[in-house]
C-alpha positions in Angstrom: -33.3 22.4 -1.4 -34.1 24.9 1.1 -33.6 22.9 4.2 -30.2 22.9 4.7 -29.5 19.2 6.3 -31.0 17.6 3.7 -29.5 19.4 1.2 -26.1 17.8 2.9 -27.3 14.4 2.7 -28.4 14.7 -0.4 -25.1 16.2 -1.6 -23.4 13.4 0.1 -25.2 11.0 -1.9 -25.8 12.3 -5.5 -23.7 15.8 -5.8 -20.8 14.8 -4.3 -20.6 11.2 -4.4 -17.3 10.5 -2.8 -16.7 7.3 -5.3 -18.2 8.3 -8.6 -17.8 12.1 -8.4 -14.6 12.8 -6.0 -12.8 10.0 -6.7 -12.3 9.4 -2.6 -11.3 6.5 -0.9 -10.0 4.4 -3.7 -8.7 1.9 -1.4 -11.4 0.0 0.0 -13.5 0.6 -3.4 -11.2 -1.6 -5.2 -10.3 -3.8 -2.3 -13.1 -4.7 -0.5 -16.0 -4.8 -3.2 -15.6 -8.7 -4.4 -19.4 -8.9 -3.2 -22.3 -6.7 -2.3 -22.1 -8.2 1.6 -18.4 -6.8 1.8 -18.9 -3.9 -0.1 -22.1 -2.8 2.2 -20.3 -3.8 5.3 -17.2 -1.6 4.4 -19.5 1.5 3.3 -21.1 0.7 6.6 -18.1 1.0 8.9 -17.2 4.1 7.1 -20.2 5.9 8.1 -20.1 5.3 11.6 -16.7 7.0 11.8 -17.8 9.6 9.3 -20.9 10.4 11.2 -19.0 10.8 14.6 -16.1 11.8 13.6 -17.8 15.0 11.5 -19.7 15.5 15.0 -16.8 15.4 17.4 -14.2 17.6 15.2 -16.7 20.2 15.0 -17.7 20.6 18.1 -14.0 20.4 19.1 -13.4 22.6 16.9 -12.6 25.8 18.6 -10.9 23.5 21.6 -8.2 22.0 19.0 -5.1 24.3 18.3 -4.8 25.2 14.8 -0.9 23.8 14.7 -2.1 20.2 15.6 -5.2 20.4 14.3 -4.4 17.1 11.9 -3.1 15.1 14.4 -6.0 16.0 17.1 -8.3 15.2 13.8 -5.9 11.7 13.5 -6.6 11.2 17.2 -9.9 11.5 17.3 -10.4 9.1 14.2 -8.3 6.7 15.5 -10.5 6.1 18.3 -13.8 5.9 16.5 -12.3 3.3 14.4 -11.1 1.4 17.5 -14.5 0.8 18.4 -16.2 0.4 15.2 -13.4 -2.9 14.7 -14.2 -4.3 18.3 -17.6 -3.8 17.9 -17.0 -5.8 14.2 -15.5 -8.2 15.9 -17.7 -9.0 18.2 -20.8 -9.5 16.4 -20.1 -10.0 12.9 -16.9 -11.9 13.2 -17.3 -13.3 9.7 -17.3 -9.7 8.3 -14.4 -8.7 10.2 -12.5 -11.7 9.1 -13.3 -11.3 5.7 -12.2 -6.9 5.3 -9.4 -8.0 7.8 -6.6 -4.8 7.0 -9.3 -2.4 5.7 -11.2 -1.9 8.5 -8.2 -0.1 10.9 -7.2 1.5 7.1 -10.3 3.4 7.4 -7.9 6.1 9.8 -6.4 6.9 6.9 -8.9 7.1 4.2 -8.9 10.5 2.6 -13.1 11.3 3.0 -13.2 11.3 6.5 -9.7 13.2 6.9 -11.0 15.5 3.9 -14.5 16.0 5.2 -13.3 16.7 9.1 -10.7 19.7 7.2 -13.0 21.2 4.8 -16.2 20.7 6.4 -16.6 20.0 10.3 -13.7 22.3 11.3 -15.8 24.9 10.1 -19.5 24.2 10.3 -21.8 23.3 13.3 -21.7 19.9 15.2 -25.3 19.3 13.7 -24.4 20.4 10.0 -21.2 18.3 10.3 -23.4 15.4 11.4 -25.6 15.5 8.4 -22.4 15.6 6.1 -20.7 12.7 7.4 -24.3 10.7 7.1 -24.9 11.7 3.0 -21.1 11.0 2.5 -21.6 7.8 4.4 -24.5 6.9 2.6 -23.1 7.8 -0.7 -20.2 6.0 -0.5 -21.9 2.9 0.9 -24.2 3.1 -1.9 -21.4 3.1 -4.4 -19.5 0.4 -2.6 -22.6 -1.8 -2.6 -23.0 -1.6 -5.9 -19.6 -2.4 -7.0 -19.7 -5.2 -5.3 -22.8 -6.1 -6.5 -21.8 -6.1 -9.9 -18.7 -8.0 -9.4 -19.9 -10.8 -7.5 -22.9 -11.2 -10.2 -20.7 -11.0 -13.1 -17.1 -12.7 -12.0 -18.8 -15.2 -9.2 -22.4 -15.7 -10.7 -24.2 -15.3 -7.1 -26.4 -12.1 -5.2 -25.3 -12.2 -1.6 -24.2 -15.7 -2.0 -27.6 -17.4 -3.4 -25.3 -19.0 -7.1 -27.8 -17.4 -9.8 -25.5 -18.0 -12.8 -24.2 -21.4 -14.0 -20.0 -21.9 -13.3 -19.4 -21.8 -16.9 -20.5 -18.4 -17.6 -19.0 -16.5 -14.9 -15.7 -14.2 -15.5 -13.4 -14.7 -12.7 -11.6 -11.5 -13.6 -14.9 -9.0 -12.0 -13.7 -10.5 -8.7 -9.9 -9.6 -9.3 -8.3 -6.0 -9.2 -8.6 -5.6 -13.1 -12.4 -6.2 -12.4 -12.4 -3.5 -9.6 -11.0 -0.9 -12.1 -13.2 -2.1 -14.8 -16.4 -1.4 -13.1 -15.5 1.4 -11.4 -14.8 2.8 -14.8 -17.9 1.6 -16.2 -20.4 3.2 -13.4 -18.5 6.8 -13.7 -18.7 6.4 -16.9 -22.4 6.0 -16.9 -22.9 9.0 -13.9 -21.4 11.3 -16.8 -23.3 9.9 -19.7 -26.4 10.7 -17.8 -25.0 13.9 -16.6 -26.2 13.1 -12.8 -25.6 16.3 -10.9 -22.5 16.6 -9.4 -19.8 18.9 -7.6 -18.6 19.4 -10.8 -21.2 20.9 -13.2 -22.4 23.5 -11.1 -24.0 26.7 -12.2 -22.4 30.0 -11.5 -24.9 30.8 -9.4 -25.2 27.8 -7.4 -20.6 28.1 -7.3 -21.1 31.6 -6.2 -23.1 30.6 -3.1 -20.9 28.5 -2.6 -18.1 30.3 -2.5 -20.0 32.8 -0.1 -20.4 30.2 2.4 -16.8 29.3 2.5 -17.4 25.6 0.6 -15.8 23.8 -2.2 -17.4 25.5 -5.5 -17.0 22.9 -7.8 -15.1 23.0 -11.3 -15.9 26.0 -14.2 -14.2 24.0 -16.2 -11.8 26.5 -17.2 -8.8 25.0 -16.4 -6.8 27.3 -17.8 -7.9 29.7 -15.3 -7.4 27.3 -12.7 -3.9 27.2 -13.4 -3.2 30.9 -13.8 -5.0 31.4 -10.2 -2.3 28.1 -8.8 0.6 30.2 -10.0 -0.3 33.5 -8.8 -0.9 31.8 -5.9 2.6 30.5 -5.9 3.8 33.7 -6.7 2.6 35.4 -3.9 4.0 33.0 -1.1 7.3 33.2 -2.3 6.8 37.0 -2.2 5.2 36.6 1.4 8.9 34.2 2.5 10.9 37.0 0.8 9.2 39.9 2.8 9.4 37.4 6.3 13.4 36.6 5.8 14.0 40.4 4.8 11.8 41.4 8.2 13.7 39.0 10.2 16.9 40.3 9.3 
């Protein structure tokens, strides 16, 4: 794509699923997907912080020490998901009542700390925007459709209208085994299908990425991969060996 927003919000949803092709946020997949309502609601909440959060880190990012940088990122979070939970409460109560724990969990859900590190410290407040609403989206997407097919399968309903007679549902689709069950199934079918992703990019497309200082994806050479993690090793205990030696 050569407009470069929607080529973030499209990344967000299909490329770089944070569900089905990260494997982010595991938490409130498995959790809070027992129905398509809860799942949406969740994936809902989750953008609103992501969006605004993405914004305010990167324009606060050359204000923000790099030695706190995670706990002004925490801080900052924090406070988005402080409102998103009042403003839960206050008009759909039933929602709020029903995620209860995972909605102040969402400080701590690895794609909005991961996206504010490797993305909106060091892109524009409008770039970082865009990110935050294709991850958003993505992930809302996913969650929906968890929960969709758990509440059809173990409960027999679509957004609570019963559409399946009691004897033929499988209560186990709205229990954790179902969670991991479906979860499996849907990546599953993502690689069948080989849907782009993150992970199966071309050299050229890794290449740009690189240049632009942004996750390139896997080569699938992990041999390589590990070869590069222990000459990286190498070299930082060379670096502490070379400090202590200086400092004495």
């Amino acid at each position: 794509m050569k407009n470069k927003y929607l080529e973030r919000i499209f990344n967000g949803i299909i490329k770089e699923n944070p569900t089905f092709v990260i494997m982010l946020g595991m938490c409130p997949t498995l959790a809070t997907t027992t129905s398509a309502t809860n799942g949406f609601g969740m994936g809902l909440a989750t953008t609103a912080v992501l969006i605004f959060s993405n914004l305010l880190i990167s324009a606060l990012r050359n204000v923000i020490p790099d030695k706190v940088r995670i706990p002004g990122y925490i801080v900052v979070i924090a406070t988005l998901v402080t409102i998103v939970e009042l403003v839960m409460q206050a008009y759909v109560p039933a929602l709020y009542q029903t995620l209860g724990i995972y909605i102040p969990l969402i400080v701590v859900n690895c794609i909005i700390l991961g996206r504010a590190e490797a993305y909106a410290a060091k892109h524009t407040p409008l770039l970082s925007a865009c990110d935050g609403i294709g991850m958003g989206i993505g992930f809302t997407c996913a969650l929906t459709i968890i929960g969709f097919c758990r509440e059809l399968v173990g409960a027999g309903t679509i957004l609570g209208h019963m559409v399946i007679p009691e004897d033929f549902h499988v209560g186990i689709f709205v229990m954790a085994p179902g969670a991991f069950f479906v979860l499996s199934v849907l990546t599953a079918l993502q690689n069948k299908f080989k849907a782009p992703s993150a992970t199966n990019l071309s050299k050229e497309e890794r290449r740009k990425k690189k240049a632009l200082g942004e996750p390139a994806g896997c080569d699938g050479n992990c041999q390589s991969c590990m070869l590069h993690a222990e000459e990286a090793a190498e070299k930082a205990l060379e670096n502490k060996k070379q400090d202590k030696e200086v400092a004495r």
